[in-house]
Every structure is written in structure tokens, then in C-alpha cells.
C-alpha positions in Angstrom: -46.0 37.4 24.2 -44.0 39.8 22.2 -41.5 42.2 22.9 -41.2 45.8 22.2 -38.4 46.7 20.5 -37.0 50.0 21.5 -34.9 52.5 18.9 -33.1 55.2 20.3 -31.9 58.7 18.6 -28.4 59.7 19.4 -27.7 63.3 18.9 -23.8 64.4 18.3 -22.8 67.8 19.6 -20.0 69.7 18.5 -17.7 72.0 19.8 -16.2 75.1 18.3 -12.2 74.5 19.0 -9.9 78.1 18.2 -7.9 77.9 14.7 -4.4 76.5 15.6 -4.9 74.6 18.7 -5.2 71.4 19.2 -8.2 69.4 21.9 -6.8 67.4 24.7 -8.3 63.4 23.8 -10.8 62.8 25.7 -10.3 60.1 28.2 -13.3 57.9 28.2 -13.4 55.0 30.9 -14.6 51.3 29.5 -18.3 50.7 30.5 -18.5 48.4 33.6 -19.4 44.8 31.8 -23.2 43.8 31.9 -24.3 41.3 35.3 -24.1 37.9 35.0 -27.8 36.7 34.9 -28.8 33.4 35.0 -31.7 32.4 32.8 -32.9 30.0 35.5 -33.6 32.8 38.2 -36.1 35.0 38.8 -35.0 38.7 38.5 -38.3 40.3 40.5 -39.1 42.1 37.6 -42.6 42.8 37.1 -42.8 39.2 39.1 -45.4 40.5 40.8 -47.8 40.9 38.5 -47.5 36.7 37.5 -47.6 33.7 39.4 -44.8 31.8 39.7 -44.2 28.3 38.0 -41.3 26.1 37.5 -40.5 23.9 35.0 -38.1 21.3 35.5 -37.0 19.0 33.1 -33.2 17.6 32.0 -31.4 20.2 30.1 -27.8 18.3 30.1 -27.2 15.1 30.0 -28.6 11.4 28.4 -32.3 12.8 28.3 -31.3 16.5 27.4 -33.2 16.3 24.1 -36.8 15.1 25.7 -36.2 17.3 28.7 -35.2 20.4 26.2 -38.1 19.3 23.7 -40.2 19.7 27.1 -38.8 23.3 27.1 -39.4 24.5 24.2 -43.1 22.9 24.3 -44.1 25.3 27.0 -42.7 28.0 25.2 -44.8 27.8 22.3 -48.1 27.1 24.1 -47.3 30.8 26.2 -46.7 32.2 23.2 -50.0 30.4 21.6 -52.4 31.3 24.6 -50.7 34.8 25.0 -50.5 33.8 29.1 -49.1 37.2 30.2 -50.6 36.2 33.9 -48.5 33.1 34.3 -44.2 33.0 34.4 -42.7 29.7 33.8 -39.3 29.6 34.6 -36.6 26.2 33.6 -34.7 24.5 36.0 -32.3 21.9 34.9 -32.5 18.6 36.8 -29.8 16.4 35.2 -27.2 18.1 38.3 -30.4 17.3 40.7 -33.8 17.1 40.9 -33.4 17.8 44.5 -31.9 20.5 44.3 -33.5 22.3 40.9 -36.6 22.1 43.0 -35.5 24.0 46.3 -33.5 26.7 43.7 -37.4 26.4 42.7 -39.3 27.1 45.6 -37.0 29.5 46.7 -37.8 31.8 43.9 -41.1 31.8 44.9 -42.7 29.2 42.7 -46.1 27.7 43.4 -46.6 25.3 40.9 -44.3 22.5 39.8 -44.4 21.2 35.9 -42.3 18.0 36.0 -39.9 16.3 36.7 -40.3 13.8 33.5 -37.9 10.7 35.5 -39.8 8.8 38.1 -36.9 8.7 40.8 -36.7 12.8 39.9 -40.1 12.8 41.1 -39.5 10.7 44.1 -36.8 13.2 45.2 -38.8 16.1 44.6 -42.2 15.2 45.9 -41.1 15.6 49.6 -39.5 18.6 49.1 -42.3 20.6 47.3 -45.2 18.9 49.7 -43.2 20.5 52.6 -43.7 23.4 51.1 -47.7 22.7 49.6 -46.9 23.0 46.1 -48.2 20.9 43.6 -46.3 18.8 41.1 -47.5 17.8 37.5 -44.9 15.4 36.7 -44.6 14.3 32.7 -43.8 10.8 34.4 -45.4 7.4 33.4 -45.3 6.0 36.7 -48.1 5.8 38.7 -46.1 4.2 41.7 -45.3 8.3 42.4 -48.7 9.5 42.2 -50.8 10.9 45.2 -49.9 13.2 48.0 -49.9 16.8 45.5 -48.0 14.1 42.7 -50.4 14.1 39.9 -49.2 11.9 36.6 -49.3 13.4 33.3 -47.6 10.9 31.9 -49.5 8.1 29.7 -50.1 5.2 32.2 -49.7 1.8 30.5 -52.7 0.4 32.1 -54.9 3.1 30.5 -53.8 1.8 26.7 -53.7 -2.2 27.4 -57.3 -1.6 29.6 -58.7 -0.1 25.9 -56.8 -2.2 23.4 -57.9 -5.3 25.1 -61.6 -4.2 25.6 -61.4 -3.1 21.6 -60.2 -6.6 20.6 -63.0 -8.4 22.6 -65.6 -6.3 21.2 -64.1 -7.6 17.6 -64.5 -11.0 18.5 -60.6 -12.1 20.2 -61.8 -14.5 22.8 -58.3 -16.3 23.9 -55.3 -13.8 24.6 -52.0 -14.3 25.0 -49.4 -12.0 26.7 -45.4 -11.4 26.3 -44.0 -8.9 29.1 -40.6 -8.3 30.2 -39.3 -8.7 33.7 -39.3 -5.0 35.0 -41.6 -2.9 36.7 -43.5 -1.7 33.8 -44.0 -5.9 32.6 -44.8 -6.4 36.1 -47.4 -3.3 36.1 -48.6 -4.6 32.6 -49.3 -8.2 33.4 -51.5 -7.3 36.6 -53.6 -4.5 34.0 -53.7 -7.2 31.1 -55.2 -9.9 33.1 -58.1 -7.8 34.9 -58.7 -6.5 31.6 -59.0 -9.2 29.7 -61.7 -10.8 33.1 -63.7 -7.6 32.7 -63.9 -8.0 28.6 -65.3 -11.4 29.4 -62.3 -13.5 27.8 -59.4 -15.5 28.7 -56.0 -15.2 29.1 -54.5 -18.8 27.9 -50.7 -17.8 28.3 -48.5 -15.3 29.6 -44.9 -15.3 29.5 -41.9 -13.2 30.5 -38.8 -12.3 28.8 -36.0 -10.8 30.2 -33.4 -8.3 28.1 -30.6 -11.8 27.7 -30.2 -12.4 23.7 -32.6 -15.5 23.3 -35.1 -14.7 25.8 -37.5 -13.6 23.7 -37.3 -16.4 21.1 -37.6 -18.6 24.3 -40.9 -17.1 25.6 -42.6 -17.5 22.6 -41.3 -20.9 22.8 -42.6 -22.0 25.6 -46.2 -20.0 24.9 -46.5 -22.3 21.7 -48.2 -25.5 23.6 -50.9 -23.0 24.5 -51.3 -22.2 21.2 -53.6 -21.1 19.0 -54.2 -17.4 19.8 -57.1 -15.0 19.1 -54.9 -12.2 20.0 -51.5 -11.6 21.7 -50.4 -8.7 24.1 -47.0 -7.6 23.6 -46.1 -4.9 26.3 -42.7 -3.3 24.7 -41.8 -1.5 22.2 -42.2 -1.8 18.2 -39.2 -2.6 17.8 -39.2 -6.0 20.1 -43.0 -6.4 19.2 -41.7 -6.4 15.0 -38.9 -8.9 16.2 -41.7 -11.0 18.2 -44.1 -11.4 15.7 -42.7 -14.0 13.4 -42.0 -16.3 16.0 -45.5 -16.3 17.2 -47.1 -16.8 13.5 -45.1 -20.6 13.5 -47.9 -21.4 16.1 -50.7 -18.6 15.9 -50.9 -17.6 12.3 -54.0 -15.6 12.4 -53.6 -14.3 15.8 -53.9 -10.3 16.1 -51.1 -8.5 17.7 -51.7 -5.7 20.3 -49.8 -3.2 21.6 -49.3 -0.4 24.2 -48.8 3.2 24.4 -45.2 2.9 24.2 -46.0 2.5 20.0 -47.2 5.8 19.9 -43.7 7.0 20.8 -41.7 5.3 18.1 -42.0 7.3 14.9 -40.9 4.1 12.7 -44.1 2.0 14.2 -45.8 1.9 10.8 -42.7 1.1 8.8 -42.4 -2.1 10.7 -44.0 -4.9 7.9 -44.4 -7.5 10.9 -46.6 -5.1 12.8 -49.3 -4.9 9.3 -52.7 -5.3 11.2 -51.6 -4.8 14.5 -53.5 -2.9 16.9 -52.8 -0.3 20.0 -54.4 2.5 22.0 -53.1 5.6 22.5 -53.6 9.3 22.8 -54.9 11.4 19.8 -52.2 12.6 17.0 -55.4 14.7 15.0 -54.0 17.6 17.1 -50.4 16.7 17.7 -49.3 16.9 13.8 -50.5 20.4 14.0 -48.4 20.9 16.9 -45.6 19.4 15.6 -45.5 21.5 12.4 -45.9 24.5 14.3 -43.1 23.3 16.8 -41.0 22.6 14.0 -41.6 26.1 11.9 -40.7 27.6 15.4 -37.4 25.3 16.3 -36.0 24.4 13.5 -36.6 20.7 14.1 -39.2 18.0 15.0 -40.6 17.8 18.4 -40.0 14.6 20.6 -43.9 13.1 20.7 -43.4 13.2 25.0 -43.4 17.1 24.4 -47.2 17.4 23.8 -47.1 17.2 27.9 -45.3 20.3 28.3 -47.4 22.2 26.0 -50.9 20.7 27.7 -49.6 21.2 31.1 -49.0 24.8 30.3 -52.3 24.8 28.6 -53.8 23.6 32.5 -52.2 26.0 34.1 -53.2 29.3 31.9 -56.5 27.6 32.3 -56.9 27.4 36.0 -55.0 30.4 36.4 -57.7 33.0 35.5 -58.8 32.6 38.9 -55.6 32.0 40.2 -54.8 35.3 42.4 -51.1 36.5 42.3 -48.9 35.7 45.4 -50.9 33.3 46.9 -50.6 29.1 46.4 -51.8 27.4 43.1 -56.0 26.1 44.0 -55.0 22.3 43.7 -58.7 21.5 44.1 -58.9 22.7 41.0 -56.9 20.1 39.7 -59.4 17.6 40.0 -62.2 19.4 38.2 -64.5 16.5 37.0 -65.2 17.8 33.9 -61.5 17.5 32.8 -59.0 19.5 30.7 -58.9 19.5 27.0 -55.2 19.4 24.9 -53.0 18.6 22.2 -53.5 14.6 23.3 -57.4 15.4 24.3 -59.2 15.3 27.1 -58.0 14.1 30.3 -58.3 15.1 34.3 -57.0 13.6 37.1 -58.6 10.7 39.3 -58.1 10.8 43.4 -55.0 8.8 42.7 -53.5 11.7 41.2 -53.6 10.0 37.7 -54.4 11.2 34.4 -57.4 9.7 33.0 -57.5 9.9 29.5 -59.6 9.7 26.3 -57.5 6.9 23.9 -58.4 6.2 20.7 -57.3 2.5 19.1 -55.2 2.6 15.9 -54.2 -0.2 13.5 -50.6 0.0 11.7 -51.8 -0.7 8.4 -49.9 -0.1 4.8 -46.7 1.9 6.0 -48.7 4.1 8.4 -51.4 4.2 11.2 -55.3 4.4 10.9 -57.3 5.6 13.5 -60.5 2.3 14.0 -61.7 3.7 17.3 -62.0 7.1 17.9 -61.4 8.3 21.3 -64.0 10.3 23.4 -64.4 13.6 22.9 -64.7 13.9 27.0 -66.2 12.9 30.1 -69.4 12.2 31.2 -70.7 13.2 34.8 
């Protein structure tokens, strides 16, 4: 969406003044400075010709890079899909989610993109149900989903549900699992050991860890009189995974090492030499690098990989919005189209729990970088 730019001619008058006299100066008052506007409220300006969405996302703060990342996602994809029907405006949650969204819903917004923090979500879900406006939160958590809450976010269950199904069908028989004591081990644990039942294998050990130096080293410890492995979860990040790894090969030398969507995120993941042969599922980056070089030829700078969300959410919206009439409430049904939606990560819709299904593809980290062994699906069947 472009804007005109407007030049103006400026013609100078003159005045014939008698020889030998001398004009009074002209007393000119100072032009009354320009409003105050703030970026982050509607003017009513042609707002009636758009529907109204809010964006809101951490713009100060610890998490003001992601959050602005966020931003500047949903920017491109308006300016991409030229999605003149459709007005997203950015309300900063890091002084309150609470709060952004009322300032929200009181400018007339119908549909929510965000928050991207699970307790944001949980103090804006009860605001914006009151009023019967949707949220699409960039959030992992499915613990916040349901209710008009639908998760964008990747679930871990998704990713350890395909990387374990992926190793079975290579022949890993007997897994073992390292999780750490939080929510998301918790979460983990419960997905790794129905998905390894439904894959038809076994899960020989599974151990916790908790964030104490040692505890790590310790876990693998005590998972070594279970030992060997056919394969080993590791539910973290690449960089505890890489530290893990060595410990386990003592015991499980040939074991192969899986890991969960949280790889994805860390940039270094195929620059870690422990992780060499290690597999994990995740969405697509096929369309992401394109993305990212655009976003970078835009901004000056390289997206965070959680920005994909923004762009895909906006790319949902401008999708459901062609038959989305102007001043009256976002068709949520719509949200829950079977068929599915179609982005930067690939195709995805959103179960009756409010969840994003998703297509995952399994990669290996292999020589410096990663290699796509699994394609994901290109959709969904009905």
C-alpha cells in the first residue's frame, strides 16, 4: 500500500511600494504546533472503509525485539498482499496486556493478533471474549487455547508426535527421553510417551533434569543402567541437547538423537558438531528464507524466525476478510475452515481446541547445516 505523494506550487506575489518609503514588517504569527498523535490510536480516518484489527505484541521491554520483529512482519505481508480492506493497528503490551487490549477494543477492533506471552494471553482472553472478539495468539501454549483463544504458536506435541513416528518408521525401537522439570518437560513427557505407544515402540527410560549445574550430567547418569538406546528424545534446546549428547554416547554410542521444535528457533543448530545426525520436526524454512531476505532488504536486519507468525496471521486475516463485511464482528467460524490456511510455515488450520494443526517436515543437522529427510504435507485431507 503506497502512498501518494503530494507537490504543491507556491506562487509569490508582489507589491508595488512608492519610491522613498519604506513597508511596515509584516507581523506574521508562529503556526499553532502540529497534534500530538499517537501511532497506537485510531484517528477515524477513512476507518470506515476497513475492519479493524489489533496487533499486540511487546514493543519495550525484555522481549521488545520478538514482539517488534512481530511488527514489522505484519507490515510486510500488508504491503505483500496489498490488503487495503484490512487496518492493523500495534498495541504495546510490555506496560499491560490487559490494558493494550481494552485501549484495543475500544477503538473498535474486532480481531485480536497476539499476544505472543502465555500469561498475556491469559489476561487478555477474558477481556476480548466479553466483548466476542477473537484472539490468534503467537503463543506456544496450548493450556490457553479454547473459548475464541486459537494457538498459532508451534505446539511441542505436534514436533515430538512426528519426530518420534519418523524414527520408528527408520527402525528406533527402544527410546529414551531427557525433559526438564517445567511445564513444557511436563507437556513433553505426557506427548513423547503416547507417541512412542502409537509408533508401536518403547520407552525404556525417561529422566528429568532440572536448571541446577550438574543436573543434567546426573540424568544421563542415572538413564545409563537402561542403556543401550535406539534413539533419545531430548526436549530443550540445542544448546543443552549439544551439551547432552556426549554424556549419553559413554553408554548409547550409536543411539540417534531427536529433537523438538524449539531447534528450529536457534540459528546456530547446525553449527553444533554433537548434534551431526540428529533429527527434529518442525515447520517448513523453503518459504521462510524468502521471507527473511525480503524482511531483511525491507528492515535493515534479520527477522527473528517466531516472526513468520505475524506475517501468516495477517495472511489469514486478508484471507478471510474478503467476505468479511466492514463494521460488523470478525466470522470466527471461519476460523475453523477444514481445509486449512496456507503460509510462510505451510499449511495449518485450527482443530476444536483452538490449536494450530500443522504440516511438519523432519530435518537432520547434517555437515554444518540442516537437510530436509521428510517433507511435510503439502495440506490436509478431508
Amino acid at each position: 500500500m503506497g502512498a501518494l505523494a503530494a507537490l504543491s506550487l507556491v506562487a509569490a506575489c508582489s507589491t508595488v511600494v512608492p519610491r522613498g518609503t519604506v513597508p511596515a514588517p509584516v507581523q506574521r504569527e508562529a503556526p499553532p504546533p502540529p497534534p500530538r498523535v499517537d501511532p497506537n490510536r485510531f484517528t477515524g480516518v477513512a476507518d470506515t472503509q476497513r475492519n479493524r484489527v489489533a496487533l499486540l505484541v511487546p514493543l519495550s521491554g525484555p522481549n521488545a525485539g520478538v514482539g517488534k520483529s512481530l511488527a514489522n512482519a505484519t507490515q510486510l505481508a500488508q504491503l505483500d498482499t496489498k490488503a487495503e480492506q484490512v487496518r492493523i493497528t500495534t498495541y504495546d503490551t510490555a506496560p499491560g496486556a490487559a490494558a493494550a487490549a481494552q485501549r484495543a477494543l475500544a477503538d473498535g477492533a474486532q480481531l485480536i493478533l497476539g499476544p505472543l506471552l502465555s500469561e498475556d494471553v491469559r489476561a487478555v482472553a477474558p477481556i476480548a471474549r466479553a466483548a466476542r472478539v477473537p484472539v490468534v495468539t503467537f503463543s506456544n501454549d496450548v493450556g490457553v487455547a479454547g473459548q475464541g483463544v486459537y494457538v498459532l504458536g508451534y505446539a511441542p506435541q505436534q514436533s515430538i508426535e512426528r519426530v518420534v513416528a519418523y524414527a520408528r518408521s527408520r527402525g528406533v525401537a527402544n527410546f529414551g527421553g531427557l525433559v526438564p522439570n517445567a511445564l513444557y518437560g511436563t507437556r513433553a513427557s505426557t506427548t513423547f510417551l503416547r507417541a512412542v505407544e502409537a509408533a508401536g515402540g518403547r520407552v525404556v527410560a525417561l529422566q528429568t533434569y532440572d536448571r541446577a549445574p550438574g543436573a543434567l550430567a546426573a540424568a544421563v547418569t542415572r538413564m545409563a543402567k537402561d542403556a543401550p538406546f535406539d534413539g533419545v528424545l531430548i526436549a530443550d534446546g540445542g544448546s543443552t541437547a549439544a551439551a547432552a549428547v556426549p554424556l549419553l554416547r559413554k553408554t548409547s554410542p550409536q543411539a540417534r538423537v531427536l529433537g523438538t521444535e524449539l531447534w528450529n528457533s536457534d540459528p546456530s543448530i547446525g553449527g553444533k558438531p554433537a548434534l551431526n545426525g540428529a533429527w527434529f520436526a518442525s515447520v517448513s524454512d523453503t518459504l521462510y528464507r524468502q521471507y527473511a531476505a525480503r524482511y531483511r532488504a525491507r528492515f535493515g536486519t534479520g527477522p527473528y524466525r517466531l516472526s513468520s507468525l505475524g506475517y501468516d496471521s495477517v495472511l489469514l486475516t486478508v484471507r478471510i476478510a474478503r467476505d468479511w463485511q466492514v463494521g460488523t464482528p470478525f466470522p470466527e467460524a471461519r476460523l475453523r475452515e477444514q481445509d486449512g490456511f496456507s503460509g510462510i510455515d505451510g499449511a495449518f488450520r485450527f482443530g476444536r481446541d483452538g490449536v494450530a494443526e500443522r504440516s511438519l517436515e523432519v530435518q537432520e543437522i547434517r555437515g554444518g547445516a540442516t537437510t530436509t529427510v521428510s517433507p511435510a504435507p503439502s495440506g490436509f485431507g478431508k
